[in-house]
C-alpha positions as CSV (number, residue, x, y, z in Angstrom):
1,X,9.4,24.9,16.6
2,X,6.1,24.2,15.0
3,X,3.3,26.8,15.3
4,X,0.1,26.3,17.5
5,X,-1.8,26.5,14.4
6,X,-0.3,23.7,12.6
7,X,-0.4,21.3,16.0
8,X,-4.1,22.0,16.1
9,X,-4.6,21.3,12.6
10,X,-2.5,17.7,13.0
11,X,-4.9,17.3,16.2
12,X,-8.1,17.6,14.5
13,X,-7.0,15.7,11.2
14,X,-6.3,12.9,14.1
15,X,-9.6,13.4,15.4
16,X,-11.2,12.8,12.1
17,X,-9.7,9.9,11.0
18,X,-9.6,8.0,14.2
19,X,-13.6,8.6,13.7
20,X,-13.1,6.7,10.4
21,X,-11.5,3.6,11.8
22,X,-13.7,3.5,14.4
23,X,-16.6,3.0,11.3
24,X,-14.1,0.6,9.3
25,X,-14.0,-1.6,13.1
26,X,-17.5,-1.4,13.4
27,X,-18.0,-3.0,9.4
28,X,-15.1,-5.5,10.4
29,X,-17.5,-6.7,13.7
30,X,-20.6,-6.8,11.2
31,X,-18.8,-8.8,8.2
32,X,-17.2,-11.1,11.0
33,X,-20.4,-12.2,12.9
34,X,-21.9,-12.2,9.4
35,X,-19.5,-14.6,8.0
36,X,-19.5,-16.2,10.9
37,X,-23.2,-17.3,11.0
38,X,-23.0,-18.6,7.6
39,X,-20.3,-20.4,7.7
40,X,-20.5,-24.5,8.1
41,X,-18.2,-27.3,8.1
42,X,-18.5,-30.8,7.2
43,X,-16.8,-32.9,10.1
44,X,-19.8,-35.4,9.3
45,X,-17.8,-36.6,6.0
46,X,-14.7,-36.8,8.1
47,X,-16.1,-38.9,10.7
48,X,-17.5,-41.3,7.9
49,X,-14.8,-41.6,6.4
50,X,-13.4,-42.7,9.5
51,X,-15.8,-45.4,10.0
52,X,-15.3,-46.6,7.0
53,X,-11.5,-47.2,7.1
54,X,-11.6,-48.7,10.2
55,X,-13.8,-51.6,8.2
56,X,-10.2,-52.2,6.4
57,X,-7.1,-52.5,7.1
58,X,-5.4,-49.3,6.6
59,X,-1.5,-50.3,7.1
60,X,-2.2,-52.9,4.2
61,X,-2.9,-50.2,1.6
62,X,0.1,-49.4,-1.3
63,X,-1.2,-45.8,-2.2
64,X,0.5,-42.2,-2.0
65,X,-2.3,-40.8,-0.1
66,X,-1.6,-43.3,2.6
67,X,2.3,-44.1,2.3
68,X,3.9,-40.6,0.2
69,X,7.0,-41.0,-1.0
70,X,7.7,-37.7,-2.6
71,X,8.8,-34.0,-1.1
72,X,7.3,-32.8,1.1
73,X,4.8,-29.5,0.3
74,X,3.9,-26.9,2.4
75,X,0.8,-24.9,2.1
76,X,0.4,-21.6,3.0
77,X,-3.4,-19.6,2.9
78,X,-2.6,-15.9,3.3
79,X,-5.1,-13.0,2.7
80,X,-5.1,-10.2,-0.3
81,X,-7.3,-8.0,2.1
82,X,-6.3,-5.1,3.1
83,X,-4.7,-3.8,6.8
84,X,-3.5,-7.9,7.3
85,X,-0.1,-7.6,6.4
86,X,0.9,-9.0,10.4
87,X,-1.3,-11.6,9.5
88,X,-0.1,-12.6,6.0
89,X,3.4,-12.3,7.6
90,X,2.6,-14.7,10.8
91,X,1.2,-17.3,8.2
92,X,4.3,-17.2,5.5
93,X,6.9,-17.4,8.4
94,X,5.3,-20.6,10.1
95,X,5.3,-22.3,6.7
96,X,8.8,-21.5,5.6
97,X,9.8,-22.7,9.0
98,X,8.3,-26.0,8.2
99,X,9.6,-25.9,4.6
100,X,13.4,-25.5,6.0
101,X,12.5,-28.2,8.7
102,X,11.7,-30.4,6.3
103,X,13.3,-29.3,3.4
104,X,10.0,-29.4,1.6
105,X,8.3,-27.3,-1.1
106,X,6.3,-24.0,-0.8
107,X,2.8,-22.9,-2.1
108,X,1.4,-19.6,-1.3
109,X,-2.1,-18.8,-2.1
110,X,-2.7,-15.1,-1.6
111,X,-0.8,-12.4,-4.0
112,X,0.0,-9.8,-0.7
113,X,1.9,-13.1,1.2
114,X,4.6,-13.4,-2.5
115,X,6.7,-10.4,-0.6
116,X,7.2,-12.4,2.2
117,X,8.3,-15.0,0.5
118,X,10.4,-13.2,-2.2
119,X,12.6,-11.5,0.9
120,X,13.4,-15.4,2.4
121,X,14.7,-16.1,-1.2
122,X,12.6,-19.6,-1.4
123,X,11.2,-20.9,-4.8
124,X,7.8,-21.5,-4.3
125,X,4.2,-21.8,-6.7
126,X,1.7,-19.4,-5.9
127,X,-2.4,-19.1,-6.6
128,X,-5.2,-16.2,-6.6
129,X,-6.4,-15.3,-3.3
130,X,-9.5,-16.6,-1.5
131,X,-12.9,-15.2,-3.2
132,X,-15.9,-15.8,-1.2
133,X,-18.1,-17.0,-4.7
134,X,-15.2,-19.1,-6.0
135,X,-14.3,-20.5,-2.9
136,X,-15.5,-24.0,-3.5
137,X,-14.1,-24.1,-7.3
138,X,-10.6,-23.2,-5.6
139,X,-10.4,-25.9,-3.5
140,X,-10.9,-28.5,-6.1
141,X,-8.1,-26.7,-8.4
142,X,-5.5,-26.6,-5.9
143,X,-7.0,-30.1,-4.7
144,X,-6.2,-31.2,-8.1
145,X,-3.2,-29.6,-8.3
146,X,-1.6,-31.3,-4.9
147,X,-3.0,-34.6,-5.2
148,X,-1.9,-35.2,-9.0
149,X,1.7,-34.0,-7.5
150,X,1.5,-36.8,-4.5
151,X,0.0,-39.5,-7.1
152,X,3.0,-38.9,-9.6
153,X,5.3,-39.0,-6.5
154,X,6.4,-35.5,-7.0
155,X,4.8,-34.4,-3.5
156,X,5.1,-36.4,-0.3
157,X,3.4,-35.4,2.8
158,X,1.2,-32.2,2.3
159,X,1.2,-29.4,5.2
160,X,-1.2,-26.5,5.3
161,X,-0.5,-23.4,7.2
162,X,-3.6,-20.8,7.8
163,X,-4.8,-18.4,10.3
164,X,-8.3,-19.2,12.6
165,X,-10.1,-17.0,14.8
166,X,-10.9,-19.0,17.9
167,X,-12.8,-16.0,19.1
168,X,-13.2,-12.4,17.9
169,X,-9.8,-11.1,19.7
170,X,-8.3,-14.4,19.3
171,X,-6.5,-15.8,16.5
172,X,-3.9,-18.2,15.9
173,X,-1.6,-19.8,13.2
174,X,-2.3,-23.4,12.9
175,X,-0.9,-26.6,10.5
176,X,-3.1,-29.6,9.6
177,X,-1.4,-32.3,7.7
178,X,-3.5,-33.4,4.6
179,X,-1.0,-36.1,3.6
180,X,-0.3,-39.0,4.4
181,X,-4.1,-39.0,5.3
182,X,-5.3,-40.0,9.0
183,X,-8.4,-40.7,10.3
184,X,-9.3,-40.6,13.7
185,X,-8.5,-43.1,16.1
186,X,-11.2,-44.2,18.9
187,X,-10.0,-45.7,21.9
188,X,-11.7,-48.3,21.8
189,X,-12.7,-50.1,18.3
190,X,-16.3,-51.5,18.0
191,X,-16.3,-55.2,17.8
192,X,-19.2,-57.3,16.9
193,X,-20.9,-59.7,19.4
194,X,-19.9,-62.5,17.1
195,X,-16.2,-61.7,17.8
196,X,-15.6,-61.1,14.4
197,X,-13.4,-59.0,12.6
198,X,-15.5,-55.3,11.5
199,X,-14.2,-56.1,8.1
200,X,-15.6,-59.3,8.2
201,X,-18.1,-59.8,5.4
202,X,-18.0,-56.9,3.7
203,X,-17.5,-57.1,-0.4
204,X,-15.5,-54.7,-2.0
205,X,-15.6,-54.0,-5.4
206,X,-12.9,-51.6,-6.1
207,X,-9.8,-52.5,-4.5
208,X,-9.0,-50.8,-1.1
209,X,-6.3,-48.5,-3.0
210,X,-9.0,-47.2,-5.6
211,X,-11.4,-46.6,-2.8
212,X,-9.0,-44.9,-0.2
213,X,-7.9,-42.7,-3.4
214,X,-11.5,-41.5,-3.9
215,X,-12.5,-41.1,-1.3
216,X,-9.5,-38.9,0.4
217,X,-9.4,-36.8,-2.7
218,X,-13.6,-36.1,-1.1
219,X,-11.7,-35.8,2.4
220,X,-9.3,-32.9,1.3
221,X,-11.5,-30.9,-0.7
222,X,-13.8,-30.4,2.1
223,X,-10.6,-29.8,4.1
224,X,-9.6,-27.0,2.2
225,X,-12.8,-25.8,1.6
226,X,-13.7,-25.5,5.6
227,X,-9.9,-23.6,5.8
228,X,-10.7,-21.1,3.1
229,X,-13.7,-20.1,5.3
230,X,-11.8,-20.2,8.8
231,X,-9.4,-18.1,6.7
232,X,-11.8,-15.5,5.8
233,X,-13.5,-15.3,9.5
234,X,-10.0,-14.5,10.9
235,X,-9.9,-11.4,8.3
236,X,-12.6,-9.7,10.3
237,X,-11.3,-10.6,13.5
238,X,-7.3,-9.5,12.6
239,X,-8.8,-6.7,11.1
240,X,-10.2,-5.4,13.8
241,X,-7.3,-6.1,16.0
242,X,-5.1,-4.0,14.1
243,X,-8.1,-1.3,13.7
244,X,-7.6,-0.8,17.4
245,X,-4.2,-0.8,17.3
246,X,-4.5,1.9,14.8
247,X,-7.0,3.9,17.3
248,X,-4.9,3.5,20.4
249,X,-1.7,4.7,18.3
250,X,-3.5,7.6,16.9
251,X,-5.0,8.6,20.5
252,X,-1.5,8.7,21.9
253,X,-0.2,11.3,19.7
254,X,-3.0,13.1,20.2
255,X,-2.0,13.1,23.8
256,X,1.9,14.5,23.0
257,X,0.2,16.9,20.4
258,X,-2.2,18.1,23.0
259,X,0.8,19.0,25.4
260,X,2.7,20.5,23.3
261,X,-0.3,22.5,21.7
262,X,-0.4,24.0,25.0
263,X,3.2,24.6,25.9
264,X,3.0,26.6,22.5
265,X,-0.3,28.8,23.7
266,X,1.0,29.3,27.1
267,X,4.6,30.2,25.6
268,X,2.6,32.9,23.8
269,X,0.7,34.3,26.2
270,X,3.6,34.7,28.3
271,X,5.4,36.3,25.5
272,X,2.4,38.7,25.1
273,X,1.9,39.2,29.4
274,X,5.7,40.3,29.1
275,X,5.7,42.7,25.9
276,X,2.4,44.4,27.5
277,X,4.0,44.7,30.9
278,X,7.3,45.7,28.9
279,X,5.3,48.6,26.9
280,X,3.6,49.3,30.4
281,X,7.0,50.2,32.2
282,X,8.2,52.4,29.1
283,X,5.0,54.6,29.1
284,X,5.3,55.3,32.7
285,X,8.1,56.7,32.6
């Protein structure tokens, strides 16, 4: 059995570094509200974008980005921070499950999600993990990277897999498809008072292909880019969740170590109570 001593030195190393994570989840809080007030999207350019495709006639466009005809990719953004391996692990499981349903393609951005992905035994292409001052310079190089793959038919439709914090304790595993490209469909289309057509009058000088091209290529950066930054938000807040976990684990053994710390100090004081009483008898007689 192990000796009082060594119980109550297991309790207070506990102690000590349960103070620690309680320091590491207050710097996860800090960096999460701190990304989180920085951060902004561009839904503006989406909603543009949307307006202006729904000047043209969409179903009428011969392009990739519209009509993809090659495999189909899978995307998935995992994290090379530290204490995130649940989250790396949700991420790379959702995407291979669309890979297999589809019978798609895998990237994996993020070095700590390649184990994952090495155990299911899939080929896959993999890039650096997110950095907060290259974040932008990413996202056009695997931009490139896709949408050269889906213009020389290679890639079809193009699925990204990623983790978002809906709220600090909240985070979920969500897919967006990038390709073929959608906008957003309004109920109830604006027509003119003249009854005409919205495309009606307007002159373009590129051809609808060229401009759908450019302009989704603009689309899917930004996409990307807003992902890479939900991406690093839900850091903090999984983190932090599995800071607490940490704490909670840590508090229950130093509930079993604090019972049996005392089962061992009442064991030896009994032991003592007896010898003394023991000695006691022999010198009286």
């Amino acid at each position: 059995m192990q000796p009082a001593v060594h119980i109550k030195r297991d309790i207070d190393f506990n102690k000590g570094f349960r103070s620690l994570l309680e320091v590491l989840k207050l710097v996860a809080v800090s960096e999460y509200h701190n990304l989180e007030h920085r951060f902004r999207t561009f839904d503006r350019l989406t909603q543009l974008l949307g307006e202006f495709f729904d000047t043209v006639d969409v179903s009428a466009i011969n392009h990739p980005f519209i009509n993809p005809k090659g495999q189909p990719c899978v995307v998935a953004v995992t994290s090379d921070a530290g204490l995130l391996g649940g989250m790396n692990n949700q991420v790379v499981t959702k995407a291979i499950g669309i890979v297999r349903q589809t019978n798609g393609c895998l990237l994996v951005i993020g070095e700590r999600g390649l184990p994952y992905v090495q155990e299911a035994g899939l080929p896959f292409v993999s890039y650096p993990g997110i950095v907060d001052s290259k974040r932008y310079s990413q996202a056009l190089e695997i931009r490139d990277y896709l949408l050269d793959k889906v213009l020389k038919n290679e890639y079809g439709p193009i699925h990204v897999v990623y983790p978002r914090a809906h709220t600090f304790v909240t985070h979920r595993t969500e897919s967006v498809t990038f390709i073929p490209f959608e906008t957003v469909k309004k109920e109830k289309p604006v027509i003119p008072e003249s009854g005409k057509k919205p495309s009606a009058g307007i002159i373009l000088e590129s051809s609808p292909a060229d401009i759908a091209e450019y302009l989704v290529s603009l689309v899917v950066a930004q996409r990307l880019f807003d992902i890479f930054g939900y991406t690093r938000i839900c850091e903090q807040a999984a983190r932090y969740l599995h800071l607490e976990e940490s704490c909670n684990k840590i508090q229950e053994m130093n509930k079993k170590l604090y019972l049996q710390y005392f089962r061992r100090r009442h064991e030896i004081i009994d032991a003592n109570m007896r010898d003394l009483f023991a000695s006691r008898a022999l010198y009286a007689k």
